[in-house]
C-alpha positions as CSV (number, residue, x, y, z in Angstrom):
1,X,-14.5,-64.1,-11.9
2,X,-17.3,-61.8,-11.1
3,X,-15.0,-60.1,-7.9
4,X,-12.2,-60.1,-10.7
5,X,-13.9,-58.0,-13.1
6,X,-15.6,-56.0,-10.1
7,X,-12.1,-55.6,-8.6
8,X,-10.8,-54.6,-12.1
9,X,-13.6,-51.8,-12.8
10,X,-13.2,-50.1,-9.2
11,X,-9.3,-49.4,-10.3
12,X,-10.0,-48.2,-13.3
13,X,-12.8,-46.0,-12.0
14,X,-10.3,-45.2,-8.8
15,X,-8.1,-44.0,-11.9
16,X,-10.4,-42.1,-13.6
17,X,-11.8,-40.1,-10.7
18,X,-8.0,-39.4,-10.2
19,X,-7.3,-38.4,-13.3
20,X,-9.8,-35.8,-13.3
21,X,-9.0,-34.5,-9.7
22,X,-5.5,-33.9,-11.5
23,X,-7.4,-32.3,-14.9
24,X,-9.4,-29.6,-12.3
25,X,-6.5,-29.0,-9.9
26,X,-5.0,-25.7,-9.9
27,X,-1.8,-27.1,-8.9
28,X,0.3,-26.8,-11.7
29,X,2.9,-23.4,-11.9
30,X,1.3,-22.5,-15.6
31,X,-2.7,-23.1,-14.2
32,X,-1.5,-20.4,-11.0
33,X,-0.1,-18.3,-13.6
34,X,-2.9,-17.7,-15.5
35,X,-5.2,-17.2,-12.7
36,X,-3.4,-14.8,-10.4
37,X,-1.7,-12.9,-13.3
38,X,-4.8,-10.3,-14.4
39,X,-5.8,-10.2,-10.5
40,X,-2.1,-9.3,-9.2
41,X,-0.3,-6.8,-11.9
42,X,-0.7,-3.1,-10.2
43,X,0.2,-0.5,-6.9
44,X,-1.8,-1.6,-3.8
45,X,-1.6,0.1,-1.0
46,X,-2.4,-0.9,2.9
47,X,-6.0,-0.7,3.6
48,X,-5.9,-0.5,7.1
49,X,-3.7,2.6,7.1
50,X,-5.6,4.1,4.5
51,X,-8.9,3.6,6.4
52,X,-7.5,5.2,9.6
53,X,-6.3,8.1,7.8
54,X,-9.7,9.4,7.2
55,X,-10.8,9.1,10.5
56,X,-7.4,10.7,11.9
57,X,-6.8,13.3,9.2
58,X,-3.1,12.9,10.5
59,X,-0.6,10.9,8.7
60,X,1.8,11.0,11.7
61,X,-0.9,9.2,13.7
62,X,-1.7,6.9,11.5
63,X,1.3,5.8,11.0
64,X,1.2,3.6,14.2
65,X,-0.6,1.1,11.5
66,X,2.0,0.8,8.6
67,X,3.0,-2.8,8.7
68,X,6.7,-3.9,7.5
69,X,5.0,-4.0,3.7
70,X,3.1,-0.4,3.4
71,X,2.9,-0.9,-0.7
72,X,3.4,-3.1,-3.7
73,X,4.5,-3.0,-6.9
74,X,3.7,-5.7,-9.5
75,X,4.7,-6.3,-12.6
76,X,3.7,-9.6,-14.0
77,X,5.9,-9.0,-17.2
78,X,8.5,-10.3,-14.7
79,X,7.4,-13.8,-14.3
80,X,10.4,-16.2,-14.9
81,X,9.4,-20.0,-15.0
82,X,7.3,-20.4,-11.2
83,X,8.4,-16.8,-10.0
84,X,8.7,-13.2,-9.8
85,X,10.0,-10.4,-7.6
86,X,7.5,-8.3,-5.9
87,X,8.7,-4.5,-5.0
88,X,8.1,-3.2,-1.7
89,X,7.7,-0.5,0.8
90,X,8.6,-1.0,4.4
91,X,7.0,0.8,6.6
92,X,6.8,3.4,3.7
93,X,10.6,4.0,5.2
94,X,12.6,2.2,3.0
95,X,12.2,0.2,-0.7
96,X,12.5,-4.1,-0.8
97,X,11.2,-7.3,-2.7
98,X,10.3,-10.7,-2.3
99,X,10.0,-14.0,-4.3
100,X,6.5,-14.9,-5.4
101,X,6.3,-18.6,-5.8
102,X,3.5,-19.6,-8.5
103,X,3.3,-23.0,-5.9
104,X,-0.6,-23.5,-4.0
105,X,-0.4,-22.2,-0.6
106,X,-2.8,-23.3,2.4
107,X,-5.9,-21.5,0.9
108,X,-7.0,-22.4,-2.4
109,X,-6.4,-18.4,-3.3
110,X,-2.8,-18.0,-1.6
111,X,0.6,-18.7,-3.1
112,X,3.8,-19.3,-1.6
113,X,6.4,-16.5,-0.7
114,X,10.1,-16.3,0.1
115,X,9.3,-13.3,2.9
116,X,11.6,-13.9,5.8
117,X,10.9,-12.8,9.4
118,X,14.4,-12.6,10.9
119,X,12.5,-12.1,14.7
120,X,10.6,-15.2,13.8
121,X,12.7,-17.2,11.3
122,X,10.0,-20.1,11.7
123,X,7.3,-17.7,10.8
124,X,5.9,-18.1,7.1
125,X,3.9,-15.7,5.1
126,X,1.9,-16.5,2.1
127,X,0.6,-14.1,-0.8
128,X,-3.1,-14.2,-1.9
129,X,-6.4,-12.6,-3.4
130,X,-10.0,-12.0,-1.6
131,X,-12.9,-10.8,-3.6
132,X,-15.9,-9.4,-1.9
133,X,-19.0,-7.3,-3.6
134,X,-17.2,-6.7,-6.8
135,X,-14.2,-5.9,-5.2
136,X,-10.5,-7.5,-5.2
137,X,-7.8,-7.3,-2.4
138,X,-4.6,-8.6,-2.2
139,X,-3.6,-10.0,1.1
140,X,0.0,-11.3,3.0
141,X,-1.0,-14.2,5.6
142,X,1.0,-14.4,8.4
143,X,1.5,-18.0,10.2
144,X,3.6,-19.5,12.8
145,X,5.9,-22.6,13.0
146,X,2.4,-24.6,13.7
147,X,0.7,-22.7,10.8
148,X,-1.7,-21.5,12.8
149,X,-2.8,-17.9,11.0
150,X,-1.6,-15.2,13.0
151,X,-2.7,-11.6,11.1
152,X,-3.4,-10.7,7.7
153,X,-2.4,-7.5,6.2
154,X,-5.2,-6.4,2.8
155,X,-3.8,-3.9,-0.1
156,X,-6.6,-2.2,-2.3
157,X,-4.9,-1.3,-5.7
158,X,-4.2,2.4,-6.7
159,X,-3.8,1.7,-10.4
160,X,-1.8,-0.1,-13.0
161,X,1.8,-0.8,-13.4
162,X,3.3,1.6,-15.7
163,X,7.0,2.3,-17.0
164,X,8.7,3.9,-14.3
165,X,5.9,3.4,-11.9
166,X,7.0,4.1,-8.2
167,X,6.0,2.9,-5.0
168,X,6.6,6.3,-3.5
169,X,4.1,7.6,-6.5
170,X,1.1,5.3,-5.5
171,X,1.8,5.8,-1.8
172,X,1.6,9.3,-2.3
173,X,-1.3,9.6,-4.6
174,X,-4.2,7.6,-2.2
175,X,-2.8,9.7,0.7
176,X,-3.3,13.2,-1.3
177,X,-6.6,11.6,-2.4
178,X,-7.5,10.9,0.7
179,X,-7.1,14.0,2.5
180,X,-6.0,17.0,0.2
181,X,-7.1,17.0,-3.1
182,X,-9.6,19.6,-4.3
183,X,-10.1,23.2,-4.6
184,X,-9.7,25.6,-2.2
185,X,-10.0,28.9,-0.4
186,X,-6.4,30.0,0.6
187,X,-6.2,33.3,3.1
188,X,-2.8,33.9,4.2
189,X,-1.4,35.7,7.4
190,X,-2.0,38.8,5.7
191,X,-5.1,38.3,4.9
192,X,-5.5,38.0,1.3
193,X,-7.5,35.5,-0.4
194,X,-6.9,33.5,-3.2
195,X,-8.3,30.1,-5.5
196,X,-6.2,27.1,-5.4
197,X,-6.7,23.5,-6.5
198,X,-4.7,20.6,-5.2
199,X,-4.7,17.6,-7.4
200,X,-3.5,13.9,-6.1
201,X,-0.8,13.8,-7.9
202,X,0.6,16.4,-6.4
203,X,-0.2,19.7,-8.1
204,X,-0.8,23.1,-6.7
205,X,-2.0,25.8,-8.5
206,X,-3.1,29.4,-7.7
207,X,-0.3,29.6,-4.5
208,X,2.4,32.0,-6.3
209,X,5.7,30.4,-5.7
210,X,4.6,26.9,-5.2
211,X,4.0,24.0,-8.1
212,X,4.1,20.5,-6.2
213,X,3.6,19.8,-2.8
214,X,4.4,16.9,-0.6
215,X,2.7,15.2,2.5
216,X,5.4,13.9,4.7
217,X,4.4,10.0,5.5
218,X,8.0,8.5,6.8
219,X,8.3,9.5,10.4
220,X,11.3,7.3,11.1
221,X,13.9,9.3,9.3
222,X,14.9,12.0,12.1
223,X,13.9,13.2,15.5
224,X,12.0,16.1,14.3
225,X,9.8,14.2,12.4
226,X,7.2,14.5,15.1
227,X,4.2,16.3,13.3
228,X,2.2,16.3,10.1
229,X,3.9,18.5,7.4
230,X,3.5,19.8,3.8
231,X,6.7,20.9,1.9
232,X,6.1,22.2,-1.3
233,X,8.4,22.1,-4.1
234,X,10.2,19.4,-2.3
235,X,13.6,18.3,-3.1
236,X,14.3,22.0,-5.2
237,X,16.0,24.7,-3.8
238,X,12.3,26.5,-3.3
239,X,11.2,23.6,-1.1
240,X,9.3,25.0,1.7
241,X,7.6,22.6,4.3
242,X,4.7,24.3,7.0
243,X,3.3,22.1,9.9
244,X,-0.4,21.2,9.2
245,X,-3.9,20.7,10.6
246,X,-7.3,19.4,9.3
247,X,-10.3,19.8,10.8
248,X,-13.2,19.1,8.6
249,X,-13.0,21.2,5.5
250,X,-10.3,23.2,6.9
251,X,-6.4,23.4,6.2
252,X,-3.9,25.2,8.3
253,X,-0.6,25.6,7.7
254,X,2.2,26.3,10.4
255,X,5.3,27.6,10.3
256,X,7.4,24.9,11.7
257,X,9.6,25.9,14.6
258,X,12.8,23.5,16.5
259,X,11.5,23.3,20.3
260,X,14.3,25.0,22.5
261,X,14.8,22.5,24.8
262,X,14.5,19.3,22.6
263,X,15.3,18.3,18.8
264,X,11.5,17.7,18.1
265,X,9.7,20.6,16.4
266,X,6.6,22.4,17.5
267,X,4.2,24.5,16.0
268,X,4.6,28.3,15.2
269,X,2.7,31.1,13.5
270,X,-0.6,30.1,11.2
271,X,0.3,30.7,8.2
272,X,-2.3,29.7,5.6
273,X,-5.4,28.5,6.2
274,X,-6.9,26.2,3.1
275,X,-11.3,26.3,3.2
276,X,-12.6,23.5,0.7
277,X,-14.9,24.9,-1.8
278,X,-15.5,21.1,-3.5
């Protein structure tokens, strides 16, 4: 009688313990919901890119470390039942999406994606979160057929998801940040001087004839996008693009010349040369 009732109290104990494993599990699609939605709703950007485009002050070299995904756009308001699409730059060349599963991945912080690799069609990738020093990330995790981790790409957000919010906009706006914006010194080939302020989202003012300008980022288009260039007033029938140069606090702008011999372009005559005052 007494291994009866023993027996009889470990199962319901076995039960219990189970039961609350299930309570504090974050298994369930409405439990992932509420947890990833305030952390994943916004722009990110690549980090890695972003990093090396300080050091490099050259968007054209840098961009030897744009992944496939460059940027994300997130808009929770499109969750339906366990899933959502996520918008996409690849290779800040061209726009896509993928599925966002609200279904636990490997890592108690990672979620399951429907991202394909057609090289690698027994590749996965899962979607997650890493917070470090008060600081959130989102990451893609990249594993092979043995789910062994392969890379991980991070994406530090730009801001919130608004109506009409573009990933060209938030691309745009770190890589202004980053290297451009501020106010300026601007002496031209003639030799007179002026004030001008570059903002990130990509104002100019105090250059007569110019309003916007426009750092060139997608060097996969055409040949002759073999340099780092500026066009201002791009996609108007004003746009004007220069070849460009920073070193330290100084811009210079190049008239950009087709090479002879070749369809790549070269530089020509300085043009402008930008001094930042602050």
């Amino acid at each position: 009688m007494k291994f009866i009732n023993s027996a009889i109290y470990f199962l319901i104990a076995l039960s219990s313990c189970n039961s609350e494993a299930h309570k504090t599990s974050p298994q369930s699609t409405n439990e992932l919901i509420q947890r990833f939605k305030p952390v994943l709703n916004g722009v990110w950007v690549q980090v890695d890119y972003m990093d090396d485009i300080i050091k490099t002050k050259s968007p054209f070299k840098s961009s030897e470390k744009l992944t496939f995904i460059s940027e994300l756009v997130i808009d929770t308001s499109g969750i339906s039942a366990d899933s959502m699409i996520v918008g996409t730059a690849l290779g800040n060349h061209e726009g896509s999406d993928f599925i966002l599963y609200f279904k636990q991945g490997k890592k108690q912080n990672s979620l399951l994606t429907g991202i394909t690799d057609f090289e690698q069609p027994t590749d996965s990738y899962e979607f997650g979160y890493e917070v470090s020093s008060n600081d959130t990330a989102l990451a893609i995790y990249h594993y092979d057929k043995n789910q062994k981790l392969l890379d991980k790409t991070k994406y530090m957000k730009v801001a919130e998801v608004t109506p009409g919010s573009s990933l060209e906009d938030g691309f745009q706006y770190m890589v202004n940040k980053k290297l451009i914006t501020g106010s300026y010194k601007v002496t031209d080939s003639a030799g007179i001087e002026r004030s001008t302020q570059l903002t990130s989202e990509g104002v100019i003012t105090g250059l007569p004839g110019f309003n916007t300008y426009y750092i060139i980022t997608d060097f996969v288009a055409s040949p002759e996008d073999n340099m780092d260039k500026i066009c201002f007033d791009i996609q108007t029938d004003r746009q004007t693009c220069y070849a460009f140069e920073i070193n330290r606090d100084t811009i210079s702008l190049f008239k950009a010349r087709e090479d002879e011999t070749d369809t790549l372009f070269k530089k020509g005559n300085a043009l402008y040369k930008f001094v930042k005052q602050f």
